[in-house]
N, C-alpha and C positions, 0 to 999 in steps of 0.2 A: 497667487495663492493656490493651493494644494487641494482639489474637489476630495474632497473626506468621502471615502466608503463605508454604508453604515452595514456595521458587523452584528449578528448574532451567532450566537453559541449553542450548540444543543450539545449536550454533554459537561457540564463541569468539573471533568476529572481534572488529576495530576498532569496526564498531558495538555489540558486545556490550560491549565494555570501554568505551564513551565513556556510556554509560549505564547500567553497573554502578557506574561514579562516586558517583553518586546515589541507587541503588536500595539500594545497600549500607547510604548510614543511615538511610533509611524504617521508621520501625518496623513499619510495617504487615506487611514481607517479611524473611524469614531466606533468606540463597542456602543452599542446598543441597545443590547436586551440579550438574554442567556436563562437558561431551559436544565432544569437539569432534579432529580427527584428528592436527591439527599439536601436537605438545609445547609450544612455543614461545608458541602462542596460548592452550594451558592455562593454564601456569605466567603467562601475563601477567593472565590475567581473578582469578586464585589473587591473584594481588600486588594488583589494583586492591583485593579485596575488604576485606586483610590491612589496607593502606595506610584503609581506611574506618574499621577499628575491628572489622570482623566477620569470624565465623570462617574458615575456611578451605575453601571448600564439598569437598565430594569430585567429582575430576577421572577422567573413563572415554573411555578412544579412541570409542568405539562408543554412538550415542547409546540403540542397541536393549537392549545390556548396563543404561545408566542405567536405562532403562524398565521392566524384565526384576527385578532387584534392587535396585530405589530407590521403585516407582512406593506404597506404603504411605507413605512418606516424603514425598512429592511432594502439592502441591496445585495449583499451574499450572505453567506451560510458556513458555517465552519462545525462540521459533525464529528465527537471524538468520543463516542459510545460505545460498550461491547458489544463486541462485531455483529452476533445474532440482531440488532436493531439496526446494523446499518441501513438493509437493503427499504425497511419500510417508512421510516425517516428520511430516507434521500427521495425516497419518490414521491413523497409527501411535499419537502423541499422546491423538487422539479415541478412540480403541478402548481405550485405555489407563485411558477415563472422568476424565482429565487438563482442566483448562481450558486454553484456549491465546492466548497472545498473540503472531500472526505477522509477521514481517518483511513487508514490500510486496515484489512483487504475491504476492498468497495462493497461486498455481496458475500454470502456464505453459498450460493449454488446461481447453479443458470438459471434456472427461472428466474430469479431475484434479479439478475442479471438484465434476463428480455424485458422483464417489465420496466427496469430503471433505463433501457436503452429507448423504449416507447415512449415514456413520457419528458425525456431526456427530446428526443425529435417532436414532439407536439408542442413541447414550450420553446426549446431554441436556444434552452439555457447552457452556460459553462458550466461542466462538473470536472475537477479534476480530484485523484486521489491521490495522497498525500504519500507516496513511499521515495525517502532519501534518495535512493538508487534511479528511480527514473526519474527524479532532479539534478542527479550530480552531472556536473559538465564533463565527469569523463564516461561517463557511463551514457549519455547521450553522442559523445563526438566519436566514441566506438559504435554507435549505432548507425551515425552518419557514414562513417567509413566503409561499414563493413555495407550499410546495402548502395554504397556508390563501387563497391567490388574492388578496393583496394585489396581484401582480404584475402580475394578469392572464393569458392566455394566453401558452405561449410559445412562439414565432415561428422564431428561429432561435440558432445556437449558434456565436462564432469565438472558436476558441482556440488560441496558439500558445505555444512554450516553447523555450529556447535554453540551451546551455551549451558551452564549449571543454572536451565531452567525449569525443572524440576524441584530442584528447591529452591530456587528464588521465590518462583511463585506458589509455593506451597498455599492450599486456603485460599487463593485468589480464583478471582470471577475466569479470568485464565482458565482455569481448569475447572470449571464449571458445565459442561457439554453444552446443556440445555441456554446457554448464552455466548458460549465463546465461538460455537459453528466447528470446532477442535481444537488442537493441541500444539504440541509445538511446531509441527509443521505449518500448521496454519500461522502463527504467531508470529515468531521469528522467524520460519523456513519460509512465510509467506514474501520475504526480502530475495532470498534468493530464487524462490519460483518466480516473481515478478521481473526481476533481473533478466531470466533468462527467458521468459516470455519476450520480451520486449528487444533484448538483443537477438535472438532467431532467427525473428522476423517471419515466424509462420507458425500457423496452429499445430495442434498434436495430433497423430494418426490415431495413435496405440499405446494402453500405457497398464506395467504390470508395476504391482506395490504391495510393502510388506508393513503393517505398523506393530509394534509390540508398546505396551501400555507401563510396562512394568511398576504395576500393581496401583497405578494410576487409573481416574475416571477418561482419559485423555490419553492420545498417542505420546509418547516420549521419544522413541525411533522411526526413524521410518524409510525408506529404501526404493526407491521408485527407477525402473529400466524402462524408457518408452524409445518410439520410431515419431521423427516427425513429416508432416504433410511434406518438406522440401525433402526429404531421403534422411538428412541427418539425426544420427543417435544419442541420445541423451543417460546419464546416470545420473542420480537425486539422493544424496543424503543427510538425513538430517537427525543429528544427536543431542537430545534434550537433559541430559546427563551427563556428568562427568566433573572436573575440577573447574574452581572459579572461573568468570572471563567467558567471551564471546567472541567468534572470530568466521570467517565463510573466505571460501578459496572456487573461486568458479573460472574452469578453462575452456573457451572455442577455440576448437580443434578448426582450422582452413586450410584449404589446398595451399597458398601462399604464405599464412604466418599463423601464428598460436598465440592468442591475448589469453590473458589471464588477469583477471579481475574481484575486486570486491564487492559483496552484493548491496552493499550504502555505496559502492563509487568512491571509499575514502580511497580505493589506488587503482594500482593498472600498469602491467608489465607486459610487452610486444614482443615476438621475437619474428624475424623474419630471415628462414634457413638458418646459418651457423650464427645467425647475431642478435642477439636479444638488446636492446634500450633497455635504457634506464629507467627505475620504478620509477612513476609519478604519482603526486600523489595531491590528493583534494580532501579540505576540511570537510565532514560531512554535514550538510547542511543544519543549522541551529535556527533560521527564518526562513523555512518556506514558501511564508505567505507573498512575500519578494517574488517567487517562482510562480506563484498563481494569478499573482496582480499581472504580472507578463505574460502569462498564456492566455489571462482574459482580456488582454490587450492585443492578442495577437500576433505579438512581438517573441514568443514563445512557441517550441510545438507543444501540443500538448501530449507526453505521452502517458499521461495519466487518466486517459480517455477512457469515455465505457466503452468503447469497443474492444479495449485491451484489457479492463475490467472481464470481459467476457470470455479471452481468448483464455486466461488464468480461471477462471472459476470451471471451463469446463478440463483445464487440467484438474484442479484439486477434485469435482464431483469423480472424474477417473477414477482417480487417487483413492479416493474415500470407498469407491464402487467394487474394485479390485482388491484392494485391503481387507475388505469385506469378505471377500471368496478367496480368501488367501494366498492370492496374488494372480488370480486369473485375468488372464489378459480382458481389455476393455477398451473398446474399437471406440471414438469420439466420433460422431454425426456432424457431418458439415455444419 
């Protein structure tokens, strides 16, 4: 028989409910309690679970209260809040000695960052964040590749990512500054800066960046030229406007070959000298939690880690820093 993982919920969004679907008849996890402020997104994640076959987890406005008088009960944590709440719910979480499975992006800044690394090492717990791309198996067997130096050196870094998410999310917490931590780059471009964090393989030296709002509370474009800690050069683009549909094209440049990739890992194109392979391609992940239940087993790497949590938050603070000053370069501290 199948030792059941007991799950809690903080957040009862649309994401939480589109993958409660699923989680619900894993034997592996029993839900058990969920956190979340709006009734309405209670009582919906309460119905997804019912509608599975499984019980009826217990529903608490206050995720501190779940924590406070559940946490005996509790074996992970699955966080799917806007983003400005990530960093003080996970540390809450991790102090709680809780494993944790977080929504993207893990942190709105570095601070937020060191402190969720601190109590991340005082408790000992698993936290992994939850972004498709550093789950997909090609987007990790390119990561294996290139630092065993199949690749060669790498040279430089163009990546760019689109969506008509400007008016998708018109009115949404999205674009709300004061909750979302930013804009589209944060949002969906947080896919492709994670991406290319994590394929590098080194932090950022130096990073100059342009946002334009267009007439939004929230970036919509944004442009980012930096130098990374290993010599290689990077371009960031990211357009929050334009015609239906979403799509991202990210290429490392190597002294031996030029991969070209997607920032979910749905594909991946090789070419080495005059010969390029054949696209491959991988469904992008629809169950995660498959991916976290293996990295907390160990059978996983995790590269969903707060340390690479941190290596990206101190790109986007850049980002945000230079943007700021109109694109004045902005040097990243060890």
């Amino acid at each position: 028989m199948v030792e059941k993982l007991r799950l809690g919920v903080i957040g009862a969004g649309l994401k939480a409910a589109e993958y409660a679907a699923s989680w619900a008849r894993m034997p592996e996890i029993e839900f058990v309690a969920l956190a979340d402020t709006i009734p309405a997104s209670r009582q919906r994640l309460i119905d997804v679970c019912t509608a599975a076959g499984a019980p009826a987890p217990e529903a608490f406005e206050d995720y501190r209260e779940m924590l406070a008088t559940r946490r005996d009960a509790l074996d992970i944590i699955y966080i799917s809040t806007p983003h400005a709440f990530h960093g003080e719910q996970a540390v809450a979480v991790a102090e709680a000695g809780l494993d944790l499975f977080l929504e993207k992006p893990m942190v709105t800044t570095v601070a937020e960052a060191e402190r969720l690394i601190a109590a991340q090492k005082k408790s000992g717990v698993t936290i992994v964040t939850a972004f498709q791309g550093g789950l997909s198996p090609l987007v990790l067997d390119t990561r294996k590749r290139a630092v065993a130096g199949e690749f060669g050196d790498l040279i430089a870094i163009s990546g760019m990512i689109w969506e008509s998410w400007a008016s998708n999310y018109s009115g949404h917490w999205k674009q709300q500054p004061e909750i979302s931590g930013g804009g589209f780059m944060f949002d969906t471009g947080a896919h492709m800066m994670n991406t290319v964090c994590l394929l590098a393989n080194s932090d950022f030296e130096s990073v100059s960046a342009y946002m334009h709002n267009h007439g939004r509370k929230v970036d919509i474009a944004t442009a980012v030229s930096a130098r990374l800690k290993n010599g290689a050069l990077a371009t960031l683009t990211a357009a929050g406007e334009g015609p239906p549909g979403c799509a991202s094209y990210i290429t490392f440049f190597y002294s031996k070959a030029i991969v070209r990739i997607d920032a979910w890992g749905g594909w991946r194109e090789i070419s080495f000298g005059r010969t390029s392979e054949a696209r491959e391609e991988a469904e992008i992940l629809g169950n995660p939690m498959k991916n976290f239940l293996a990295i907390r087993a160990g059978s996983m790497e995790n590269s969903g880690s707060v340390e690479m949590g941190l290596r990206f938050a101190k790109l986007w603070d850049a980002i945000k820093e230079s943007a700021a000053a109109e694109g004045v370069p902005v040097r990243i501290a060890d």
